[in-house]
mmCIF file of the N, C-alpha and C atoms, coordinates in Angstrom:
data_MODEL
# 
_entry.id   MODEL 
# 
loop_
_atom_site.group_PDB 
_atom_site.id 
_atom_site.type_symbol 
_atom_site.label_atom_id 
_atom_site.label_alt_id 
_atom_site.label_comp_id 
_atom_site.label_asym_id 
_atom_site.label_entity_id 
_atom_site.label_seq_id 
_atom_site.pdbx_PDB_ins_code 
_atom_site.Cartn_x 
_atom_site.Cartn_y 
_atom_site.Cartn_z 
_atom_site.occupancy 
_atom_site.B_iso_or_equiv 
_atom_site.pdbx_formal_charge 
_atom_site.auth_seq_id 
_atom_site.auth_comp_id 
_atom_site.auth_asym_id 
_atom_site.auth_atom_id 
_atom_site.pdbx_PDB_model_num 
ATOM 1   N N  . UNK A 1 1  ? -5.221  2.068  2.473   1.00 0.00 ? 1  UNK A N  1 
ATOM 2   C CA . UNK A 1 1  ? -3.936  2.657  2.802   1.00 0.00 ? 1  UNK A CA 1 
ATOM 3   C C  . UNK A 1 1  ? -4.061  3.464  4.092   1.00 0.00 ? 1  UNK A C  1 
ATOM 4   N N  . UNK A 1 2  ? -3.044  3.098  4.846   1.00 0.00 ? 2  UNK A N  1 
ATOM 5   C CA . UNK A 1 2  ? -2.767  4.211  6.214   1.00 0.00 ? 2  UNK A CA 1 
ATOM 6   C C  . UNK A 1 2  ? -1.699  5.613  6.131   1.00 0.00 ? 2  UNK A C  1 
ATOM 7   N N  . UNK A 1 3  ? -2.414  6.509  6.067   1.00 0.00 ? 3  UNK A N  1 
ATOM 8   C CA . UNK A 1 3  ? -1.516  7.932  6.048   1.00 0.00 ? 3  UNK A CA 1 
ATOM 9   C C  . UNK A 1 3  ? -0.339  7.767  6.977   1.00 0.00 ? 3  UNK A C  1 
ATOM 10  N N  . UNK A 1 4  ? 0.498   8.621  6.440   1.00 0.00 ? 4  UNK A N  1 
ATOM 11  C CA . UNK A 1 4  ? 1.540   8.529  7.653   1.00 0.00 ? 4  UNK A CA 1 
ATOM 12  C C  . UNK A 1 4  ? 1.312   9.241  8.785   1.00 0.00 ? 4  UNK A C  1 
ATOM 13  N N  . UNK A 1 5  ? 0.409   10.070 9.271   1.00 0.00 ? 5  UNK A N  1 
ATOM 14  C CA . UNK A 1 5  ? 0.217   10.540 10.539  1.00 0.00 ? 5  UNK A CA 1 
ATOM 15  C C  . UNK A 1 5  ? -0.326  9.222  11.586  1.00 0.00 ? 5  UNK A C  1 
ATOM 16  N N  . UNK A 1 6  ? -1.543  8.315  10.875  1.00 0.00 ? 6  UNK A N  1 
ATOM 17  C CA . UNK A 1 6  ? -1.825  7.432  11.449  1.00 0.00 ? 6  UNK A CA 1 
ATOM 18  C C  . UNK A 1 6  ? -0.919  6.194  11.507  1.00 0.00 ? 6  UNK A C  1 
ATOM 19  N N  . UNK A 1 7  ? 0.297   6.087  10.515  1.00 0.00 ? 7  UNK A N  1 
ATOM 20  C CA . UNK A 1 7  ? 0.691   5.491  10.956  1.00 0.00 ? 7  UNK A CA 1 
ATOM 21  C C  . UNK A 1 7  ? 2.474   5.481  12.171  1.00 0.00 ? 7  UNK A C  1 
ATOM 22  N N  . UNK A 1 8  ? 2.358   6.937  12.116  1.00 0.00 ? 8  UNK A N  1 
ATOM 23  C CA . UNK A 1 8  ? 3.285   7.346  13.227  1.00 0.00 ? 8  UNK A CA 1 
ATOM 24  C C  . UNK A 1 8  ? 2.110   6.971  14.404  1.00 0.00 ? 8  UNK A C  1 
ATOM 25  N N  . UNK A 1 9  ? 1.050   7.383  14.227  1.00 0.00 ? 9  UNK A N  1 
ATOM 26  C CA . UNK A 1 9  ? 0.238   7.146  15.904  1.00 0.00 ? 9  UNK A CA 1 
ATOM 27  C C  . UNK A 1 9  ? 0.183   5.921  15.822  1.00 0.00 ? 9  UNK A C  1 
ATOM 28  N N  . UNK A 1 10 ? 0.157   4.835  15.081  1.00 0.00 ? 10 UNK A N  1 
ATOM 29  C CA . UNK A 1 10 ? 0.236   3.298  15.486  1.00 0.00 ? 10 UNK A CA 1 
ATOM 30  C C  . UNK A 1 10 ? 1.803   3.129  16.056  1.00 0.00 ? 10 UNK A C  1 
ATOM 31  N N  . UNK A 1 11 ? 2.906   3.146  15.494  1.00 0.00 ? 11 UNK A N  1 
ATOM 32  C CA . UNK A 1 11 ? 3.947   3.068  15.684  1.00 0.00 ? 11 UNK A CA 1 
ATOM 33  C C  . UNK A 1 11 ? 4.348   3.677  17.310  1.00 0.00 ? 11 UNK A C  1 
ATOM 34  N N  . UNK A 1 12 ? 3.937   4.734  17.845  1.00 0.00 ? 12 UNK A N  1 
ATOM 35  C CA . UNK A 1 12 ? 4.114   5.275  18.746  1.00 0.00 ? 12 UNK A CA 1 
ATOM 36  C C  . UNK A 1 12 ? 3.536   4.245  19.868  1.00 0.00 ? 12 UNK A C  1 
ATOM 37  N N  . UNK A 1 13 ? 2.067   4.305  19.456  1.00 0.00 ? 13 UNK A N  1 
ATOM 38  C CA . UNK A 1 13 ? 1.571   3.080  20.911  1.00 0.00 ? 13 UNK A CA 1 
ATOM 39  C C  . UNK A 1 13 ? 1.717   1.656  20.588  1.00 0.00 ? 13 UNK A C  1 
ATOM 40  N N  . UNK A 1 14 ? 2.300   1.182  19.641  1.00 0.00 ? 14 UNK A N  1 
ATOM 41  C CA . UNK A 1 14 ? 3.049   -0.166 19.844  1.00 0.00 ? 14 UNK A CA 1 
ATOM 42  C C  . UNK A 1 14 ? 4.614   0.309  20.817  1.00 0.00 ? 14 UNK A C  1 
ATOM 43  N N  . UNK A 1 15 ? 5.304   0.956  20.203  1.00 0.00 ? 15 UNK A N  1 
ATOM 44  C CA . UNK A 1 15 ? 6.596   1.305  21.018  1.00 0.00 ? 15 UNK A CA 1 
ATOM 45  C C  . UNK A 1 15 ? 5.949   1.655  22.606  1.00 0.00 ? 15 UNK A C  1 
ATOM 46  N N  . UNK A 1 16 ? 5.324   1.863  23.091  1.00 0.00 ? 16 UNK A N  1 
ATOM 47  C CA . UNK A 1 16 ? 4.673   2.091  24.188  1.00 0.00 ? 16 UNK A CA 1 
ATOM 48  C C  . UNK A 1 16 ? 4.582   1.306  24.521  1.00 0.00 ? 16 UNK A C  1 
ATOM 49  N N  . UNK A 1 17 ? 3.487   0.260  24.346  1.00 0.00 ? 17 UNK A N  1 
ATOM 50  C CA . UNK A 1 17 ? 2.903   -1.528 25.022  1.00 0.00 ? 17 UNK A CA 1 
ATOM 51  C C  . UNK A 1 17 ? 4.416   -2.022 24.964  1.00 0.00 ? 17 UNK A C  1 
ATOM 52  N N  . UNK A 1 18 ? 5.296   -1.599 24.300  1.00 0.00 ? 18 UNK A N  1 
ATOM 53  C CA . UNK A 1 18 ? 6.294   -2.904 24.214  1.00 0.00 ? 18 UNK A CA 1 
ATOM 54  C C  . UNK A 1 18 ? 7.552   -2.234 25.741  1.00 0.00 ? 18 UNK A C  1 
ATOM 55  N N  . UNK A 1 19 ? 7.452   -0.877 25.686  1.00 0.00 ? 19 UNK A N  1 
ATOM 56  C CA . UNK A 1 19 ? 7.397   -0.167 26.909  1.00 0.00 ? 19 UNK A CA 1 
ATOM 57  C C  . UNK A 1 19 ? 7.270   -0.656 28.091  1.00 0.00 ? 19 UNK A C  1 
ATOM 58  N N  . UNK A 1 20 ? 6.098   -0.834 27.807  1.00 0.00 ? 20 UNK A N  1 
ATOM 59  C CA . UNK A 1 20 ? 5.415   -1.391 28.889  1.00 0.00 ? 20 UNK A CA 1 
ATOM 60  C C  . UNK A 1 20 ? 5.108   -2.454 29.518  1.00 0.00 ? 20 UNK A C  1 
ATOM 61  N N  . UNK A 1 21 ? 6.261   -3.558 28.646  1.00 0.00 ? 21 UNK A N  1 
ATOM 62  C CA . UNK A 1 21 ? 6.211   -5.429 28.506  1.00 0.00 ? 21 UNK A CA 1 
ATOM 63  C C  . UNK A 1 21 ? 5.181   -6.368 27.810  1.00 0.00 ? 21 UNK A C  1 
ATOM 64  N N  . UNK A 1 22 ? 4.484   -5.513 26.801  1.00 0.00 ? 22 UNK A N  1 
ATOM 65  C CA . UNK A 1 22 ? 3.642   -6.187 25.883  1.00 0.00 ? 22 UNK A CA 1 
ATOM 66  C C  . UNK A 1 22 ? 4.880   -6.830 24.670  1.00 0.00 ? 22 UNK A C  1 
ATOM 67  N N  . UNK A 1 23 ? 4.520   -7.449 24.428  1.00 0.00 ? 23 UNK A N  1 
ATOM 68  C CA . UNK A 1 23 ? 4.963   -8.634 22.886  1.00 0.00 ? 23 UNK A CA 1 
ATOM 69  C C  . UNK A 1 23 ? 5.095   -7.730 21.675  1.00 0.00 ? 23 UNK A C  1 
ATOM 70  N N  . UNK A 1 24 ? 5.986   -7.091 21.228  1.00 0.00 ? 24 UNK A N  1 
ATOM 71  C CA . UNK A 1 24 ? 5.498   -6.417 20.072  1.00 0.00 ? 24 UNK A CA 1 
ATOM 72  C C  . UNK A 1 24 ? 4.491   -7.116 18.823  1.00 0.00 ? 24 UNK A C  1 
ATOM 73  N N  . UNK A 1 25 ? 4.739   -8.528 18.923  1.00 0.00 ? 25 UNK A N  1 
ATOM 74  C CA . UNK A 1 25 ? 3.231   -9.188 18.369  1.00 0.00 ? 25 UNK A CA 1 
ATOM 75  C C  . UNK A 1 25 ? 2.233   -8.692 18.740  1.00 0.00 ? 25 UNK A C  1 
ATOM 76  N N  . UNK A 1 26 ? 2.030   -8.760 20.044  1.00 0.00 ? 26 UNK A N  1 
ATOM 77  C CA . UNK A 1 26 ? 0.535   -8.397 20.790  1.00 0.00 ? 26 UNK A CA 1 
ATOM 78  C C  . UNK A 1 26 ? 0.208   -7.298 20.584  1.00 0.00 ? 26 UNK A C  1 
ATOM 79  N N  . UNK A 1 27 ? 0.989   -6.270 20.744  1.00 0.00 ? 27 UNK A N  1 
ATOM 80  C CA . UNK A 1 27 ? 0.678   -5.052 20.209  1.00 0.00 ? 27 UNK A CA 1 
ATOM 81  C C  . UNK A 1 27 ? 0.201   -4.844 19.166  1.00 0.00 ? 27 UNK A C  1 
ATOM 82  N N  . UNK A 1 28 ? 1.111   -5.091 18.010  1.00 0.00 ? 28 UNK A N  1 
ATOM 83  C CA . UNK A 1 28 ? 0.407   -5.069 16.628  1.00 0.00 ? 28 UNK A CA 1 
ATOM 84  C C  . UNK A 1 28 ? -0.683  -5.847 16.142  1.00 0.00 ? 28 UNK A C  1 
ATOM 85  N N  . UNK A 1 29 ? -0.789  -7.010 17.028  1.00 0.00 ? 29 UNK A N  1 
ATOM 86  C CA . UNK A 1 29 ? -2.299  -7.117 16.981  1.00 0.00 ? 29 UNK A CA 1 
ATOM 87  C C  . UNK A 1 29 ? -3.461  -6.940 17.105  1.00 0.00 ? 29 UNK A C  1 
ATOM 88  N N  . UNK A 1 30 ? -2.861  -5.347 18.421  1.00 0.00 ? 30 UNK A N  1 
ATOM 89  C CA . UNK A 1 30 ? -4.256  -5.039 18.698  1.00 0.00 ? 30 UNK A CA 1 
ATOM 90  C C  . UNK A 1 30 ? -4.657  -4.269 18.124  1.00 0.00 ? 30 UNK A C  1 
ATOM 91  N N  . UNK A 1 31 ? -3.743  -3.462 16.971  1.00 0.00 ? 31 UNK A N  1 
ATOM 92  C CA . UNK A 1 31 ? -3.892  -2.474 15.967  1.00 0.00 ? 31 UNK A CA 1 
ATOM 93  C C  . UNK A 1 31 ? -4.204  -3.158 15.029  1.00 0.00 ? 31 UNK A C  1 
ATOM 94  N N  . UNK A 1 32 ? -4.066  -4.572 14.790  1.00 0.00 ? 32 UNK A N  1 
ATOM 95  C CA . UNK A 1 32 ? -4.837  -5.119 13.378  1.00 0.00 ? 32 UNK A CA 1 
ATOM 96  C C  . UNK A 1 32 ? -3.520  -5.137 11.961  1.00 0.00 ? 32 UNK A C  1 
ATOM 97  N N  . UNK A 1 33 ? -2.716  -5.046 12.998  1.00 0.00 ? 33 UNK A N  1 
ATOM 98  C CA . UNK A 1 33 ? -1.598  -5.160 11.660  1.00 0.00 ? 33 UNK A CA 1 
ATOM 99  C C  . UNK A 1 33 ? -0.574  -6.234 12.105  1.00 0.00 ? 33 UNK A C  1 
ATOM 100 N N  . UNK A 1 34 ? -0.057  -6.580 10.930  1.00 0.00 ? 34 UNK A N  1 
ATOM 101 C CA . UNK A 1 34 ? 1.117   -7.968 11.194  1.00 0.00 ? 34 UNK A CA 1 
ATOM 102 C C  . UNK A 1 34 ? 2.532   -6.960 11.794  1.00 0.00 ? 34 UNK A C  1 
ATOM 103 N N  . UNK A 1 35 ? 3.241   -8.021 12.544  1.00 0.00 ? 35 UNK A N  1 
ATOM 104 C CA . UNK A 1 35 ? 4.490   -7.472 13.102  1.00 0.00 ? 35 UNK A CA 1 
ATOM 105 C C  . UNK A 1 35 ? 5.261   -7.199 12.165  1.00 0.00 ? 35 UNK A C  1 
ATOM 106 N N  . UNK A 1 36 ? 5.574   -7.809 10.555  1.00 0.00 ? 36 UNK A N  1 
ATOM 107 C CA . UNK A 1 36 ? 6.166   -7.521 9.704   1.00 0.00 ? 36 UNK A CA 1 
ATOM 108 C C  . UNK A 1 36 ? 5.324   -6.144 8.949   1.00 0.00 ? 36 UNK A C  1 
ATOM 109 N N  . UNK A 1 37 ? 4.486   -5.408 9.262   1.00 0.00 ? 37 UNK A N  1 
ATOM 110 C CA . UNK A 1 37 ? 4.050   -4.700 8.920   1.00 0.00 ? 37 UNK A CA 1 
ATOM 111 C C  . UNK A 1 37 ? 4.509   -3.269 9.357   1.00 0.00 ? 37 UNK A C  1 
ATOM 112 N N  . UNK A 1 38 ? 4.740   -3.832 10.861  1.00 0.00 ? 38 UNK A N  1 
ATOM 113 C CA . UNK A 1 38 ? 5.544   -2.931 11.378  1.00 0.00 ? 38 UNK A CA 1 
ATOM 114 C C  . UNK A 1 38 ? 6.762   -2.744 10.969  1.00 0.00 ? 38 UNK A C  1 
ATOM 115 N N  . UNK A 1 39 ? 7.865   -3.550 11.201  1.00 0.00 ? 39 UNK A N  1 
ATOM 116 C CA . UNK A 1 39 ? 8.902   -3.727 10.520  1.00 0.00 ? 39 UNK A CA 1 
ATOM 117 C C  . UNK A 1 39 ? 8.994   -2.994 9.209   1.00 0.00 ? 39 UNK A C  1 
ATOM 118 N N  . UNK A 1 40 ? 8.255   -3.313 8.390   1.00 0.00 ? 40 UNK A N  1 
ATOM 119 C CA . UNK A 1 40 ? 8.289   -2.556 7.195   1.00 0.00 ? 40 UNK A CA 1 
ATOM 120 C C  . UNK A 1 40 ? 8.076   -1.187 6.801   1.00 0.00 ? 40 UNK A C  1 
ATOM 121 N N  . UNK A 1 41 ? 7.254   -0.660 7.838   1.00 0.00 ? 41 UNK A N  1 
ATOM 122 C CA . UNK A 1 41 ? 6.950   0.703  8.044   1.00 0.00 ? 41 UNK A CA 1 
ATOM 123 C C  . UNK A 1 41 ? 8.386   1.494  8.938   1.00 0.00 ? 41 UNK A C  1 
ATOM 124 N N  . UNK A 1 42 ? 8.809   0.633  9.671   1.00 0.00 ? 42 UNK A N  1 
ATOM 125 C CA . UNK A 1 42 ? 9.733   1.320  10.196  1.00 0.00 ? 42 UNK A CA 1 
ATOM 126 C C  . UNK A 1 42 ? 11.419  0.909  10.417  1.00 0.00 ? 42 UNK A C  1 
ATOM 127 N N  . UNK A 1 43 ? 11.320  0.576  9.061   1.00 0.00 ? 43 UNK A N  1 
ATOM 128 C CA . UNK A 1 43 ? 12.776  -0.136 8.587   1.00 0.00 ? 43 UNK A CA 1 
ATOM 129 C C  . UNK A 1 43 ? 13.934  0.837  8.633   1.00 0.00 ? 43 UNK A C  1 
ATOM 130 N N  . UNK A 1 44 ? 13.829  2.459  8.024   1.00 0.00 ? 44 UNK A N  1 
ATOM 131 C CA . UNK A 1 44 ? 14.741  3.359  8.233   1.00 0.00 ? 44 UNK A CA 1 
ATOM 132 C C  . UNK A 1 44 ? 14.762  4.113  9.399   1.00 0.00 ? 44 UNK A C  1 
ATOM 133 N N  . UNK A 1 45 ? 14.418  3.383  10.035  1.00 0.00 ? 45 UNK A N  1 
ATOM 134 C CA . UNK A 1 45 ? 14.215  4.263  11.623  1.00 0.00 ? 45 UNK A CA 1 
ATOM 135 C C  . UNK A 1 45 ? 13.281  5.051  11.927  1.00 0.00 ? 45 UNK A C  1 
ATOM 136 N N  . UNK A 1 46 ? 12.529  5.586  10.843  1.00 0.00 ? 46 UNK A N  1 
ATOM 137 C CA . UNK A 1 46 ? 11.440  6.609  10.816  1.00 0.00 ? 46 UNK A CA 1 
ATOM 138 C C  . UNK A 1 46 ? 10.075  5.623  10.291  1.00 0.00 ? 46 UNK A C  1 
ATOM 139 N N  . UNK A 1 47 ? 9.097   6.241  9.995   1.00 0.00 ? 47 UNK A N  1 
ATOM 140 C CA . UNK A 1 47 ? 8.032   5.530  9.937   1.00 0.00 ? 47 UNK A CA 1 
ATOM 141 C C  . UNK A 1 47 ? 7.871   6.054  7.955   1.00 0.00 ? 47 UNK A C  1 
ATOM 142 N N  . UNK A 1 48 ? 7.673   5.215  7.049   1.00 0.00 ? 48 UNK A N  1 
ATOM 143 C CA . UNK A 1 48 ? 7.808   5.811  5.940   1.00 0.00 ? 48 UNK A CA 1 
ATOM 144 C C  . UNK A 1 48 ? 6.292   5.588  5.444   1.00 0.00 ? 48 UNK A C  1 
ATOM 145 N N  . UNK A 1 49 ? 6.171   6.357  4.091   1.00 0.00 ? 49 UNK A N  1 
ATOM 146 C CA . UNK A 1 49 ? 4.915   6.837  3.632   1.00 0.00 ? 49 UNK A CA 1 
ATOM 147 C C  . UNK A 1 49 ? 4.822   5.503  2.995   1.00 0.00 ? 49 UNK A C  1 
ATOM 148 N N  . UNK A 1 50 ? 3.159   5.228  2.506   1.00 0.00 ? 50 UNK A N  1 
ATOM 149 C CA . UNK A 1 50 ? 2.564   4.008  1.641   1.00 0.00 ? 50 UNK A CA 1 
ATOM 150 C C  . UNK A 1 50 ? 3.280   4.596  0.271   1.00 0.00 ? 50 UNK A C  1 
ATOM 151 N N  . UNK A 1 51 ? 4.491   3.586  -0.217  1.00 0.00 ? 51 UNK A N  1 
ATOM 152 C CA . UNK A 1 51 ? 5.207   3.612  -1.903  1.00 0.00 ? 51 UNK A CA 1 
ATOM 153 C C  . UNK A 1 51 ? 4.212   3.407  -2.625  1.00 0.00 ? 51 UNK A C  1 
ATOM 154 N N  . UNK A 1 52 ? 3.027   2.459  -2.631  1.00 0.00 ? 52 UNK A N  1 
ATOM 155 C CA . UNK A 1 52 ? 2.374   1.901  -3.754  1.00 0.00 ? 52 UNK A CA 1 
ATOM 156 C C  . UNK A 1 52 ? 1.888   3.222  -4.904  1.00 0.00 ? 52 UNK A C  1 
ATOM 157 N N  . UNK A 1 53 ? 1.451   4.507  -3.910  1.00 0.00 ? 53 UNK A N  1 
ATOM 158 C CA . UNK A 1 53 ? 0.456   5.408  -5.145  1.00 0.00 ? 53 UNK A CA 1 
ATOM 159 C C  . UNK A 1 53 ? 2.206   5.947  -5.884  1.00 0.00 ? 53 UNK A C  1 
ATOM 160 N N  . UNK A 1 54 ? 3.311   6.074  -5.760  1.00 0.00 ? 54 UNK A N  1 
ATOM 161 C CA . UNK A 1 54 ? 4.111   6.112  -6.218  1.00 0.00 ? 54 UNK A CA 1 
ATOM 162 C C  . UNK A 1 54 ? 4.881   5.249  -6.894  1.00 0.00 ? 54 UNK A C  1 
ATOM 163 N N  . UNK A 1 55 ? 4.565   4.280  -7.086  1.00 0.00 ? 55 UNK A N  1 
ATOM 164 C CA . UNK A 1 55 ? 5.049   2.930  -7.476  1.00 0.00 ? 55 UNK A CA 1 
ATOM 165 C C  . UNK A 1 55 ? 5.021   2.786  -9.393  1.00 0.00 ? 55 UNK A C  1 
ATOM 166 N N  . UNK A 1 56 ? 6.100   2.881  -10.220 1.00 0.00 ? 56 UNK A N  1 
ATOM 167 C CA . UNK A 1 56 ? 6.484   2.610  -11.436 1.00 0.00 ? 56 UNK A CA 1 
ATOM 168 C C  . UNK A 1 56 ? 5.470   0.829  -11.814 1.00 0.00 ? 56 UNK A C  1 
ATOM 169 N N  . UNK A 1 57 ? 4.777   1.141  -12.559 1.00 0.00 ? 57 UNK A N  1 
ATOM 170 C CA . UNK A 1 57 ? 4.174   -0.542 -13.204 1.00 0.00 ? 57 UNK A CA 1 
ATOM 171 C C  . UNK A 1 57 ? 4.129   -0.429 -14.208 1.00 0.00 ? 57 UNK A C  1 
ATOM 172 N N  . UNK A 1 58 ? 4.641   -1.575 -14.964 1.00 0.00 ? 58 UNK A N  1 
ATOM 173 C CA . UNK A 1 58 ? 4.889   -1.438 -16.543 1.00 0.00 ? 58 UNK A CA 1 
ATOM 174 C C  . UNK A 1 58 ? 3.499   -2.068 -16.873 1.00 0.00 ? 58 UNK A C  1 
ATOM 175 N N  . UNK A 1 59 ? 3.285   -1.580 -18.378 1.00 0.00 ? 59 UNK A N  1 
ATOM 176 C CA . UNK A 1 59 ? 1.957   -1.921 -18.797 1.00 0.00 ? 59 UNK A CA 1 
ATOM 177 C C  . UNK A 1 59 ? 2.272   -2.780 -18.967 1.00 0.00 ? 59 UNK A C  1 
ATOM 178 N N  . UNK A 1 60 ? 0.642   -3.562 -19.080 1.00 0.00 ? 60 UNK A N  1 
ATOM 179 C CA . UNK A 1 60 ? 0.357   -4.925 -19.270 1.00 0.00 ? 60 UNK A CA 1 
ATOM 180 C C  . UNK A 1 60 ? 0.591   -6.020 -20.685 1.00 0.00 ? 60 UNK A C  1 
ATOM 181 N N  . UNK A 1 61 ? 0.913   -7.282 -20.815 1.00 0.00 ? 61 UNK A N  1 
ATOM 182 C CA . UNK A 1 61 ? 1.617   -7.447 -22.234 1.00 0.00 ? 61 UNK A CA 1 
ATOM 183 C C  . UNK A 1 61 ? 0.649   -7.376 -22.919 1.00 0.00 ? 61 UNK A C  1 
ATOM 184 N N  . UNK A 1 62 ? -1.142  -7.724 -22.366 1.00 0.00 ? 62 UNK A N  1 
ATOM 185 C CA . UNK A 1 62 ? -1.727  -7.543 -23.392 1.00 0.00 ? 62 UNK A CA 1 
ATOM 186 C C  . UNK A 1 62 ? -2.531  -6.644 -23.605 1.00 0.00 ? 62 UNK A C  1 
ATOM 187 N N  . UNK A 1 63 ? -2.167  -5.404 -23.358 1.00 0.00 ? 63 UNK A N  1 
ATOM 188 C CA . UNK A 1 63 ? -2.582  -4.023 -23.471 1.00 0.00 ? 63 UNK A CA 1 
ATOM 189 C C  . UNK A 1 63 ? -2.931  -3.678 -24.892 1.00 0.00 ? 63 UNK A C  1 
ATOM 190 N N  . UNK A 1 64 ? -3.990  -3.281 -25.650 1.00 0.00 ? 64 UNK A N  1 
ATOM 191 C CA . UNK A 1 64 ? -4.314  -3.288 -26.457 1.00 0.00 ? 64 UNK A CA 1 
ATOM 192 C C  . UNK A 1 64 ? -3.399  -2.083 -27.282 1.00 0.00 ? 64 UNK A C  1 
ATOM 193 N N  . UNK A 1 65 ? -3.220  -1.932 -28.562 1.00 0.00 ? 65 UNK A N  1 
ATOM 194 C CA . UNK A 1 65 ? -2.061  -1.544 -28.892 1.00 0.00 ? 65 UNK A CA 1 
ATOM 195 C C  . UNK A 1 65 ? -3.074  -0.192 -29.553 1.00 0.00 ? 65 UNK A C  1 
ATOM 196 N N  . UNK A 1 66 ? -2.357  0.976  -29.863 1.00 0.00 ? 66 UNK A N  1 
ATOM 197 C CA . UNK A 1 66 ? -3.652  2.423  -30.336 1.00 0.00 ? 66 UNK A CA 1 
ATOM 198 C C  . UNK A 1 66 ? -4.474  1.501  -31.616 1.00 0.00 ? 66 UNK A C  1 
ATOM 199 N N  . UNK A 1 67 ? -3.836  0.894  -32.397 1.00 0.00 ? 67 UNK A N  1 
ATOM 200 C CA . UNK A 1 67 ? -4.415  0.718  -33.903 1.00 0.00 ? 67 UNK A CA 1 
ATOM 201 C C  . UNK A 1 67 ? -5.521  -0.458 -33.328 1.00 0.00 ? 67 UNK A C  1 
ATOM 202 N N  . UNK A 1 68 ? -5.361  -1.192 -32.756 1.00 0.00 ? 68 UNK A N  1 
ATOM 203 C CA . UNK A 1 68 ? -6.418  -1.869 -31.710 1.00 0.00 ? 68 UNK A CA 1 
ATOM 204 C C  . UNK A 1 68 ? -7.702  -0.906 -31.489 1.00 0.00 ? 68 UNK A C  1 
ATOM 205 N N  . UNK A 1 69 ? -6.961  -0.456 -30.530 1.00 0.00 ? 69 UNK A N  1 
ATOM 206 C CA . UNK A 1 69 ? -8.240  0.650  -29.792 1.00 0.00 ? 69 UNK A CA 1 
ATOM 207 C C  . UNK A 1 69 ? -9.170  1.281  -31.186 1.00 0.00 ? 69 UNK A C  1 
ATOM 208 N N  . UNK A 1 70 ? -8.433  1.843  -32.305 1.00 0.00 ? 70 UNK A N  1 
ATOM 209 C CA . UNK A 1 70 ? -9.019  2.643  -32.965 1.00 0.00 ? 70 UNK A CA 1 
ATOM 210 C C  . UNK A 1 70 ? -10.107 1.434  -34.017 1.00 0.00 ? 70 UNK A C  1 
ATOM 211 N N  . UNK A 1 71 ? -9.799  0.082  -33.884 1.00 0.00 ? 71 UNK A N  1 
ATOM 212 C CA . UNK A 1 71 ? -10.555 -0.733 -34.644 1.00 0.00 ? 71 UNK A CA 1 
ATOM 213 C C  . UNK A 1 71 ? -11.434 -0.494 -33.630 1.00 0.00 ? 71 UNK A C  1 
ATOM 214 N N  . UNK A 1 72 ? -11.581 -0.702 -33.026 1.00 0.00 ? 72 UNK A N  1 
ATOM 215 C CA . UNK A 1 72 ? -12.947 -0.946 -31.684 1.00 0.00 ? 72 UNK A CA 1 
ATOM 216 C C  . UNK A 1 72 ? -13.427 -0.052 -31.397 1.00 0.00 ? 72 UNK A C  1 
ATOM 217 N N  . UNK A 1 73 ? -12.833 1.293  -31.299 1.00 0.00 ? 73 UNK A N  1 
ATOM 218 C CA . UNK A 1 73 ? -13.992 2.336  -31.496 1.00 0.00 ? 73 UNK A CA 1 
ATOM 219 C C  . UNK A 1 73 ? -14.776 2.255  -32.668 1.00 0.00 ? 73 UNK A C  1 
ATOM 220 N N  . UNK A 1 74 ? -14.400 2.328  -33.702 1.00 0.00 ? 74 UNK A N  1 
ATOM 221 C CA . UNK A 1 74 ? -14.597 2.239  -35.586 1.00 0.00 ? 74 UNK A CA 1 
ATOM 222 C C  . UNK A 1 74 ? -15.946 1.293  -35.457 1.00 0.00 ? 74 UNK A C  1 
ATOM 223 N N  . UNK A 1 75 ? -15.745 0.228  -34.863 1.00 0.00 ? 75 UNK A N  1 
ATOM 224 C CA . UNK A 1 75 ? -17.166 -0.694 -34.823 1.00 0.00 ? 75 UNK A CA 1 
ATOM 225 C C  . UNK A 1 75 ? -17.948 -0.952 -34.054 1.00 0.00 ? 75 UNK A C  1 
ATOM 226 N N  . UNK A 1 76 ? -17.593 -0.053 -32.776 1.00 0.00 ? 76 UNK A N  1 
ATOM 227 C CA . UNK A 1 76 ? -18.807 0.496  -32.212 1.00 0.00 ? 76 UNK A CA 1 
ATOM 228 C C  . UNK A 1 76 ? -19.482 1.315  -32.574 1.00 0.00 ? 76 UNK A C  1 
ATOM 229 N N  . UNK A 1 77 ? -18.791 2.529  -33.635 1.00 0.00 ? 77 UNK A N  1 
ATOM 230 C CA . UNK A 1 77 ? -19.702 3.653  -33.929 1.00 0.00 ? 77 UNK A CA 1 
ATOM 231 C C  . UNK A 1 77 ? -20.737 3.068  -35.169 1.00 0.00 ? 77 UNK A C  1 
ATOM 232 N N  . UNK A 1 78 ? -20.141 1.835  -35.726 1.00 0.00 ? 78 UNK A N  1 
ATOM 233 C CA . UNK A 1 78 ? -20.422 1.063  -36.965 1.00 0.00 ? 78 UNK A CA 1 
ATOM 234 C C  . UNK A 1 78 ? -22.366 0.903  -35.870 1.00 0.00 ? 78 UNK A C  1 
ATOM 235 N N  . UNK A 1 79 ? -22.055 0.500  -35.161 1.00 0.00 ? 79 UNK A N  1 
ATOM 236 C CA . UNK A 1 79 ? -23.165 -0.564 -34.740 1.00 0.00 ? 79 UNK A CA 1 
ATOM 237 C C  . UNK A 1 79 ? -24.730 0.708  -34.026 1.00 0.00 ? 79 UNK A C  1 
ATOM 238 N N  . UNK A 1 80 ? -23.825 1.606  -34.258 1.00 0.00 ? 80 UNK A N  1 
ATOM 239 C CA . UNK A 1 80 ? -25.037 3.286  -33.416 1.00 0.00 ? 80 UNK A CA 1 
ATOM 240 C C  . UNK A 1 80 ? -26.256 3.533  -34.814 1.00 0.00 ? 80 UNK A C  1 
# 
């Protein structure tokens, strides 16, 4: 993940090269990121933070259920 300070300083010197008659492709290539990367970072006009560590994910379907878990502890301690 890129912080948002670093990624205002990417954003800044792509807007620069492109300034300056670089490709906004080329630019973001030389930072190592896709042009839709850019785009995506700076869709509301501002440069926005990485959503993912904030990001809602529903558990998994086969998430073991507590009465699960508590068999499997039960027969590990069986086996000490």
């Amino acid at each position: 993940m890129i912080n948002v300070p670093d990624r205002r300083r990417a954003v800044e010197l792509i807007n620069e090269a492109v300034e300056a008659g670089a490709s906004k492709k080329k630019a973001c290539s030389e930072l190592e990121i896709s042009s839709r990367t850019y785009r995506r970072w700076t869709q509301c006009g501002s440069v926005k933070a990485d959503g993912r560590p904030d990001a809602e994910r529903p558990a998994p379907a086969n998430k073991l259920m507590p009465e699960e878990r508590q068999q499997i502890s039960s027969r590990s301690m069986e086996g000490l």
